[in-house]
Structures are given as structure tokens and as C-alpha cells.
C-alpha positions as CSV (number, residue, x, y, z in Angstrom):
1,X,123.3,136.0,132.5
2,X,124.6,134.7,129.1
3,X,120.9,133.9,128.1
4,X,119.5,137.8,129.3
5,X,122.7,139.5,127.4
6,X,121.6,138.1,124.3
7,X,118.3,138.8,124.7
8,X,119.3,142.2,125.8
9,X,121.5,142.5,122.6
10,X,118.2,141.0,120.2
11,X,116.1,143.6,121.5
12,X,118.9,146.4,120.8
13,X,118.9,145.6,117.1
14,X,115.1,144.8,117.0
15,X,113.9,147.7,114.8
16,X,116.6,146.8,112.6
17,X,115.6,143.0,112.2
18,X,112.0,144.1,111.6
19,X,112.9,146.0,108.6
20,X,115.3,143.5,107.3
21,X,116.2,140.1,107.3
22,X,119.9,140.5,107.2
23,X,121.7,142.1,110.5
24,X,125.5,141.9,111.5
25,X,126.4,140.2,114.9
26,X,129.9,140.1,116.4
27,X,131.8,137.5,116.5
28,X,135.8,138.3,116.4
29,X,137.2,141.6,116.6
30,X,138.3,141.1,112.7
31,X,135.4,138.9,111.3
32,X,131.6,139.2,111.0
33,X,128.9,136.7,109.8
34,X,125.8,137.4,107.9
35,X,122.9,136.0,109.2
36,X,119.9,135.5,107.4
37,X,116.3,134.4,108.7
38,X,116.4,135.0,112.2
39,X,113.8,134.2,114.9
40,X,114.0,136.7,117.6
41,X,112.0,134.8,119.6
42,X,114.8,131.9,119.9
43,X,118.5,132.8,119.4
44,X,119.3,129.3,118.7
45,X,117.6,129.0,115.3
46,X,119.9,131.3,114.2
47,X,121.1,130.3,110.7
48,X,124.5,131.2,108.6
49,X,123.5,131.9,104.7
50,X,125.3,133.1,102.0
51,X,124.5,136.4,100.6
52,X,122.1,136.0,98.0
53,X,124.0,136.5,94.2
54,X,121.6,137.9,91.6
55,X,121.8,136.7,87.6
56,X,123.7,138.6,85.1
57,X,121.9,141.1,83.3
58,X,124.2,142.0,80.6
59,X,124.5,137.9,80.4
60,X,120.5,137.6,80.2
61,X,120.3,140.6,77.6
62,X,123.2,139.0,74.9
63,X,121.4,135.7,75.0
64,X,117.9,137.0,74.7
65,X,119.0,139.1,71.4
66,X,120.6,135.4,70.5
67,X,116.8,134.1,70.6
68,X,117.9,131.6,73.6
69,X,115.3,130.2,75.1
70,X,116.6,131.8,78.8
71,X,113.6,130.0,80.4
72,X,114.6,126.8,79.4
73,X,118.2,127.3,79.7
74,X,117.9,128.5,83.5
75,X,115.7,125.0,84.3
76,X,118.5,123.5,83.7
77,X,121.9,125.3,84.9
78,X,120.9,127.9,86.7
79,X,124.4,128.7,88.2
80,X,125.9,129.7,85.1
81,X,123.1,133.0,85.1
82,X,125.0,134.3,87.8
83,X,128.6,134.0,86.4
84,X,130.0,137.7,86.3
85,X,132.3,136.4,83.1
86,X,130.9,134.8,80.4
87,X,132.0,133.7,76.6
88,X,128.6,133.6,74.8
89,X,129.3,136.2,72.0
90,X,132.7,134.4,71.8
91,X,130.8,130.9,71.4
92,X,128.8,132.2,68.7
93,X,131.0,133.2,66.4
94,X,133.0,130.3,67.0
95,X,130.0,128.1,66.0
96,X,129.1,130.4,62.8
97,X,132.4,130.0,61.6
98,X,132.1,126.4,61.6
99,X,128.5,126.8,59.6
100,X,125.9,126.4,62.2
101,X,123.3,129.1,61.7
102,X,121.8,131.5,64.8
103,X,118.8,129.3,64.9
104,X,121.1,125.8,65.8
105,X,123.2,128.2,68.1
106,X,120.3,129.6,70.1
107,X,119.0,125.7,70.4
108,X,122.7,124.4,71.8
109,X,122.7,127.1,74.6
110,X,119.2,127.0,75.5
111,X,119.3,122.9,75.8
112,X,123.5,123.1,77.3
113,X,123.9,126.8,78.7
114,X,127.2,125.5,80.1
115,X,128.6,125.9,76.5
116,X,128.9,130.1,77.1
117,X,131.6,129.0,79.9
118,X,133.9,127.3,77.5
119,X,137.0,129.8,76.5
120,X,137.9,130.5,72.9
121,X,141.4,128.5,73.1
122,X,139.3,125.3,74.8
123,X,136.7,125.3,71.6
124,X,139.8,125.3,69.2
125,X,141.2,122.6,70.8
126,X,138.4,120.5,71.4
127,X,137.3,120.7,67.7
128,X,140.4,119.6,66.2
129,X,140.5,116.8,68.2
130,X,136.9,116.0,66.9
131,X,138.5,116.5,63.4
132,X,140.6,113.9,63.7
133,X,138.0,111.7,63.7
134,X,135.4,113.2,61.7
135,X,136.2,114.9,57.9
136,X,133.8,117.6,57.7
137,X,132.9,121.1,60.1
138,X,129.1,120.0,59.1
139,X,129.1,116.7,60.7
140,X,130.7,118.1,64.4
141,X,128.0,121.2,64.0
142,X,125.0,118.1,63.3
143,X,126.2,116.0,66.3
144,X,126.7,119.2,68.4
145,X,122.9,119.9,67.2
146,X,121.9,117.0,68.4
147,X,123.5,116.3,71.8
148,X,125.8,119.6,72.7
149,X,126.2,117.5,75.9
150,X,128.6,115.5,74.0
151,X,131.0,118.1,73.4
152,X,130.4,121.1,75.7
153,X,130.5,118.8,79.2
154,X,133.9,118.0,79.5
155,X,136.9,120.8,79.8
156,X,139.8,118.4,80.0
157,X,140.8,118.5,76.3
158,X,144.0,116.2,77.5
159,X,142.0,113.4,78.8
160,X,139.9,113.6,75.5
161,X,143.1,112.6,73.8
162,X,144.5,110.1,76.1
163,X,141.3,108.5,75.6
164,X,141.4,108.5,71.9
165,X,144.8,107.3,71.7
166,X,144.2,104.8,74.6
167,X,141.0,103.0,72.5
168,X,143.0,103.8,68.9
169,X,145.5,101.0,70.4
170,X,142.9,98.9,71.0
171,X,142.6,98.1,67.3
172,X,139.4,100.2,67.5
173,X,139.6,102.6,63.9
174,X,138.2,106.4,63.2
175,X,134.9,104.6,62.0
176,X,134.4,103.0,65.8
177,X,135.5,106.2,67.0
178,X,132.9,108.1,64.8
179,X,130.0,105.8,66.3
180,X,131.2,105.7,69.6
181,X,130.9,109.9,70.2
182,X,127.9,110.1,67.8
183,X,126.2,107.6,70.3
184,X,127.9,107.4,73.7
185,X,129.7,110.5,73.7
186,X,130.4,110.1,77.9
187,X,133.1,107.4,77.1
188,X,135.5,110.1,76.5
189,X,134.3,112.6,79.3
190,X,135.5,109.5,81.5
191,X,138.7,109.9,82.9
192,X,141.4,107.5,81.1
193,X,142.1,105.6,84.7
194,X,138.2,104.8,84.1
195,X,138.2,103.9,80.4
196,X,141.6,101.6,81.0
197,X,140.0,100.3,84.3
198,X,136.5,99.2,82.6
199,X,138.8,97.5,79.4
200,X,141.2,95.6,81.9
201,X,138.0,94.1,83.2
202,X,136.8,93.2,79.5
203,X,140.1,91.4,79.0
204,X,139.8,89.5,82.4
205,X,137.0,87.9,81.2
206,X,138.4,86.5,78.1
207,X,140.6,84.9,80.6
208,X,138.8,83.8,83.0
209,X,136.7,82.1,80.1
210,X,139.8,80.5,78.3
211,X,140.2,83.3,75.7
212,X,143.4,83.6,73.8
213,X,143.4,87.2,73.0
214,X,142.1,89.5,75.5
215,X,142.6,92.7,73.4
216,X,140.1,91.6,70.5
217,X,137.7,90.0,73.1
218,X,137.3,94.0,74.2
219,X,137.5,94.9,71.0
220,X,134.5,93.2,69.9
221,X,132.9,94.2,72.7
222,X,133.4,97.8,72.2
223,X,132.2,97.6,68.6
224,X,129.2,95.8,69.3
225,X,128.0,97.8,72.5
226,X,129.3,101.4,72.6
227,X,127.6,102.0,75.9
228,X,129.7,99.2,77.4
229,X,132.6,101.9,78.9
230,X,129.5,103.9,80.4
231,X,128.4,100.9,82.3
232,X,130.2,100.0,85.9
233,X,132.5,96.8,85.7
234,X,129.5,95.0,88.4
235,X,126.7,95.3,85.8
236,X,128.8,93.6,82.8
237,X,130.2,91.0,85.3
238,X,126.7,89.9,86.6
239,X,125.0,90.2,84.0
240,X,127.6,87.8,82.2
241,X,127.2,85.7,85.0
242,X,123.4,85.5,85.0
243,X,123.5,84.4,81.3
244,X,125.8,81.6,82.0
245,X,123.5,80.4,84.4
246,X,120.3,80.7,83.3
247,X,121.4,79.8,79.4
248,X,123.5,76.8,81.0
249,X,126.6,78.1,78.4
250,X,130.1,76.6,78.7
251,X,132.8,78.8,78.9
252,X,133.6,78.2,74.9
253,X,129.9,79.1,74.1
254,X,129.7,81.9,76.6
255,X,133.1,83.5,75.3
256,X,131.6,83.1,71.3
257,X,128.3,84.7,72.4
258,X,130.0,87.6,74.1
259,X,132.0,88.7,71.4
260,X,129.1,88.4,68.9
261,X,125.4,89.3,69.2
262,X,125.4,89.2,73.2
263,X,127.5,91.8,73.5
264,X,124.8,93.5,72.9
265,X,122.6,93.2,75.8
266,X,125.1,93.7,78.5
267,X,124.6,97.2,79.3
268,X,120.8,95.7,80.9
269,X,120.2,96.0,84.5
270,X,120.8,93.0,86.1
271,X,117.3,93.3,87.9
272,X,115.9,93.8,83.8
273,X,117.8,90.9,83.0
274,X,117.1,88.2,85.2
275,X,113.3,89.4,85.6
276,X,113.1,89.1,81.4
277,X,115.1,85.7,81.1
278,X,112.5,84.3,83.8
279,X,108.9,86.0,82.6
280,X,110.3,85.0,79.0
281,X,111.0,81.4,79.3
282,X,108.1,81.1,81.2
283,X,106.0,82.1,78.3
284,X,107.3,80.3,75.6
285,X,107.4,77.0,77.7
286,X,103.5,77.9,77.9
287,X,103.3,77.8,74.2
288,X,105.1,74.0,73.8
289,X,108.4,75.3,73.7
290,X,110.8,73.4,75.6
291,X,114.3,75.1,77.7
292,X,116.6,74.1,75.1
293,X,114.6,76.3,72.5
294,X,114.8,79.3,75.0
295,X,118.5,79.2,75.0
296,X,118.9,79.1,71.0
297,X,116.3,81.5,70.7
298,X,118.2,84.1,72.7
299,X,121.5,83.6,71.3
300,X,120.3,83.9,67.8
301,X,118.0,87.2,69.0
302,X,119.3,88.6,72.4
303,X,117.8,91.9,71.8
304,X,114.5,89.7,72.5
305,X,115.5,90.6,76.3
306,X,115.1,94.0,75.9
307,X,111.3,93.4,75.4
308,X,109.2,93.8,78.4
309,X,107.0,90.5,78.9
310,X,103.5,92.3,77.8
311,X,104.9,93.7,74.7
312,X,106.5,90.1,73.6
313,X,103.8,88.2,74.5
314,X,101.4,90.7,72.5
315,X,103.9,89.8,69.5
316,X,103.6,86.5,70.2
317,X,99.7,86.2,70.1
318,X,99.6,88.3,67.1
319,X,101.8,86.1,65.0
320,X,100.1,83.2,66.2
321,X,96.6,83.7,65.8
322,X,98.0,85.1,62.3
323,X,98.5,81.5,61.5
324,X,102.4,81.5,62.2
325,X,103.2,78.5,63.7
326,X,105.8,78.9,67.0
327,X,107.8,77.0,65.5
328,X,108.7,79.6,62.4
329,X,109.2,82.3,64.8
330,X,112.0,80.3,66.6
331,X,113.7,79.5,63.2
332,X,113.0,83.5,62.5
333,X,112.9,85.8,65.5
334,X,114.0,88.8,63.6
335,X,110.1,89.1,62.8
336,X,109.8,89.9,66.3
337,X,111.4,93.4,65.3
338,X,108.4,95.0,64.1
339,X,105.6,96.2,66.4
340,X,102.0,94.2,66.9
341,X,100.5,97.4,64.7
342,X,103.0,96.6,62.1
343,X,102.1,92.9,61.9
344,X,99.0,92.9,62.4
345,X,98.3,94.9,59.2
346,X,100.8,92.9,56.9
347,X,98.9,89.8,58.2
348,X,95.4,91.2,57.6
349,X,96.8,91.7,53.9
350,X,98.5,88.2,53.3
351,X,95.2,87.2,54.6
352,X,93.1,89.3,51.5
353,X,95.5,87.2,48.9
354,X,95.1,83.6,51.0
355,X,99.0,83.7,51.9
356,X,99.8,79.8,53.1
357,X,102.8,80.6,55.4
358,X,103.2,76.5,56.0
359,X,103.9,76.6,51.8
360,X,106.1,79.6,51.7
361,X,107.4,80.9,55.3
362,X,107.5,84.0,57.6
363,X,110.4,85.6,55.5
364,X,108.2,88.1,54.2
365,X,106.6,89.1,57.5
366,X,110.3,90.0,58.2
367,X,110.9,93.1,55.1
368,X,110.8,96.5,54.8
369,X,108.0,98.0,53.8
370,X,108.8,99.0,50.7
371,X,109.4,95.5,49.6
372,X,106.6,93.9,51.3
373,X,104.7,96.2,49.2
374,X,106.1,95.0,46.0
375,X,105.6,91.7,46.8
376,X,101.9,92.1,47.7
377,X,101.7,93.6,44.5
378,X,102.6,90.4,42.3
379,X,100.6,88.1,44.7
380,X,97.7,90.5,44.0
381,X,98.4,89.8,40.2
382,X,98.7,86.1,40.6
383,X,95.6,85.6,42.5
């Protein structure tokens, strides 16, 4: 009976369905759903869907007099197009008054379209807690060019100041601070509970390891690898953990390498890690060099393991069939900093002048190019 009655009620309302894809059915005597997309043919693919909202058009008209580049900007936040309030006139003026032209403002909410969302009071706010740590309107409105994410994708002003204060007692000064939201702007969209969180484990580590002073252990860290606070607490601590093992580092020698050039490298995935510490040693044991060298060739030149195994060994072959001996890139690894293009040329050069790198060394493989020049120029006028 239950099963005719609906079917009784379907074909009732048929004509309507057929014209329409939306028809009301009663549920409660004060309540009705909208149905969307229904199959007449069987009841129980019946679906509940929200009304469909359409964009603002009076939103769509300001920004495409603002030369926003709507297309893009809807690819990436498409909800804000169909916000009935808005603040994008409001946004910028703020901006202009601060010296960034129409052209930069059109660019920050085509790439960020969140930004138009942001009140007046909130922009104020935010900006002079950004002047506290930089000295000039010019050098917000350039970051803000560059990566409006930075300061349009947070609303909590409060926690931006906790977490200013909270790494200012960390010894870290405005100079840290400066490079820390020019280049890793999240660390302060993360809540303070994180930030704190993500240090305590920094300063655990110092103590696990025998350190004396936890806070400039973190410190040091910080400095050296502003990702490190965007990075979960399991990455750093295995990836500390793979070094010690594979680089056979005491505690002493792990805790100095940490707070110096390794800090450097712990943001890697550990997969990244482990794979490049393997394939790496595995090629330079290949060319006669033996464990102990891959171990003080790392923690000389740990950025070595952000190199992918194809791109170092390409490096590697260059320089030697450049007549560099192995043995001079392990004393030197810097030179490993240029690209095989890069090399290859400066070699094909020294080679034109009969360079003997046994009599005189790498160091000049290992210059900017501006010197390297000038010191191909008096070989050239020696030869």
C-alpha cells in the first residue's frame, strides 16, 4: 500500500517534475524539503540538495572595473563569488593608501580573492602588527605582492601577536622575524598551542642529546630553517634520527650539527632523506671514496641531500672528466652549488688557458661569475 501511494503521489506531481527539476514533497506539517534530481522511476534515489546560490553580480562588476583577473580568481575560491557582503572597494583603498598601485591590487585579489572578505578594522590591525617588524609601508605592499597568502589567510589578528611575542622570547630579533614572514609566512597563521608545541619538541632534543640550553638549541634552529615550525614534530624527530644512524654521530656531534649547517635539511621527507643518504653513498663509494668521507662530506655540505641522485651524479662526472680530482671536491663541495651547464662552460674555458687544477685548486670553479670573469681575464694575459 505504502509503495502504490507513493507512486500514486509521483504521478500526481508528474507534469510538474517534467518541467522542473525541483518539486516540494511533505514531510511535517511545518517543514518541507527541496528535492533536486529525482528519478520517477524509483522513489528511493531520491536526493536532498541545497538550493543552488548564484555569484554576485555587483561583486563580479566592482572587480572587473578593478582589472581582476575574475577567471583566475574563481579557480581558485570560488565561494567567495557568491558572498552577498563583500569589502573589495574597502580593500582597495586600503592598499593605495599604503602605495600599492591598481595594477599590484588587481594581481593580489585575482591570485588571493579571499582578501575582499577581510574588514577595514582587521586590515588596520593586521598591518601594524606587520609594522612592528618591518620599517617601511613599501616593504609589507612588496611581500603582499609577492605572496598575499601571507597576510590575507589568517583573520585571528590575536594569535598573530601571541605568536610574535611567544618567538620574540625566544631570543629570536625583528631581523629573524622579518625572514621568517617574508619566507614562511604560515608559522604565524599557526595557532600559538602549535608554535609552542613544535618548540617544546626542539628543546626536548637538546636534552635528550645532553644539551645545556634548550632555548638557543631552538633558537638556532629557527634561524637556520624557517620552515622548521611548518613541519610536524615526526618529520624533525625521524629525520634526526635517520642522520644519527646512518652518519654514525654521537650525541655531542649530532647536537653541534643540528644547531649549525644541519639544521638545514630537516624540513626533508624522511622517505627523501633516507632514499638520498643511501643512492648518495652508494655513488661516491663507487668513485674510491670510503664511509668515513660520506659522513664529513655531508656535514660540511648537507644541502648535498637535497640533490636527487641523477642530478649529483651528473655534477659529479662533469667535474671529473673536467680533470678535478674527487678528492678536491670532498675538500670543496660548495662547487657542487652550480649546475653541470654552469661548470661545464667554466671548465671548457680553464681548459682554452691550460688551467692545472692539481697546481692551483677548484677555488675558482667555486666564484661568481663576475669574478671568474676577471680572473680569466689575467690568465688570458699571462698565457
Amino acid at each position: 500500500m505504502a509503495g502504490s501511494g507513493l507512486r500514486a503521489l509521483l504521478h500526481l506531481h508528474r507534469s510538474r517534475v517534467l518541467q522542473s527539476s525541483f518539486f516540494l514533497l511533505p514531510v511535517q506539517p511545518t517543514s518541507t524539503c527541496l528535492l533536486r534530481g529525482l528519478s520517477i522511476n524509483n522513489p528511493r534515489h531520491l536526493v536532498l540538495r541545497p538550493p543552488a546560490i548564484s555569484e554576485n553580480e555587483s561583486l563580479l562588476e566592482n572587480l572587473d572595473l578593478m582589472g581582476v583577473d575574475v577567471k583566475t580568481a574563481r579557480l581558485r575560491q570560488p565561494g567567495i563569488f557568491r558572498k552577498s557582503i563583500t569589502n573589495e572597494k574597502g580593500l582597495a583603498q586600503f592598499l593605495e593608501s599604503k602605495g600599492a598601485s591598481p595594477t599590484v591590487i588587481a594581481s593580489i585579489i585575482s591570485r588571493y580573492p579571499r582578501a575582499i572578505t577581510r574588514s577595514l578594522q582587521h586590515l588596520e590591525r593586521r598591518w601594524e602588527l606587520w609594522r612592528n617588524i618591518f620599517p617601511m609601508d613599501s616593504e609589507i605592499v612588496s611581500i603582499v605582492d609577492r605572496s598575499p597568502e601571507s597576510f590575507f589567510r589568517s583573520s585571528d589578528n590575536e594569535n598573530l601577536e601571541k605568536n610574535i611575542t611567544f618567538l620574540t622570547s625566544l631570543g629570536l630579533n625583528s631581523k629573524h622575524l622579518h625572514r621568517l614572514l617574508t619566507t614562511a609566512p604560515r608559522t604565524f597563521s599557526n595557532s600559538l598551542e602549535l608554535n609552542k608545541q613544535r618548540v617544546d619538541c626542539l628543546q626536548e632534543i637538546c636534552a635528550e642529546l645532553g644539551g645545556n640550553d634548550p632555548k638557543q638549541f631552538a633558537k638556532a634552529i629557527i634561524s637556520r630553517n624557517l620552515y622548521i615550525l611548518i613541519k610536524s614534530t615526526t618529520r624533525v624527530k625521524n629525520n634526526i634520527d635517520i642522520l644519527s644512524t646512518s652518519l654514525k654521530l654521537c650525541n655531542s656531534e649530532l647536537l653541534a650539527f643540528l644547531q649549525g649547517s644541519g639544521a638545514e635539511i630537516l624540513q626533508l621527507s624522511n622517505e627523501c632523506l633516507k632514499k638520498n643518504l643511501e643512492s648518495h653513498q652508494e655513488k661516491l663509494v663507487s668513485l674510491g671514496c670510503q664511509k668515513a668521507d660520506m659522513k664529513n662530506l655531508i656535514i660540511s655540505y648537507p644541502m648535498l641531500l637535497y640533490f636527487r641522485l641523477d642530478k649529483l651524479s651528473s655534477k659529479l662526472d662533469c667535474l671529473l672528466k673536467g680533470g678535478v680530482t674527487i678528492k678536491q671536491i670532498l675538500q670543496k663541495p660548495k662547487v657542487l652549488d652550480y649546475s653541470t651547464q654552469n661548470l661545464t662552460g667554466r671548465l671548457e674555458e680553464l681548459k682554452r688557458v691550460q688551467y692545472d687544477f692539481e697546481k692551483y685548486g677548484i677555488s675558482i670553479l667555486n666564484c661568481s661569475q663576475k669574478r671568474f670573469v676577471a680572473k680569466m681575464e689575467k690568465l688570458e694575459e699571462d698565457e
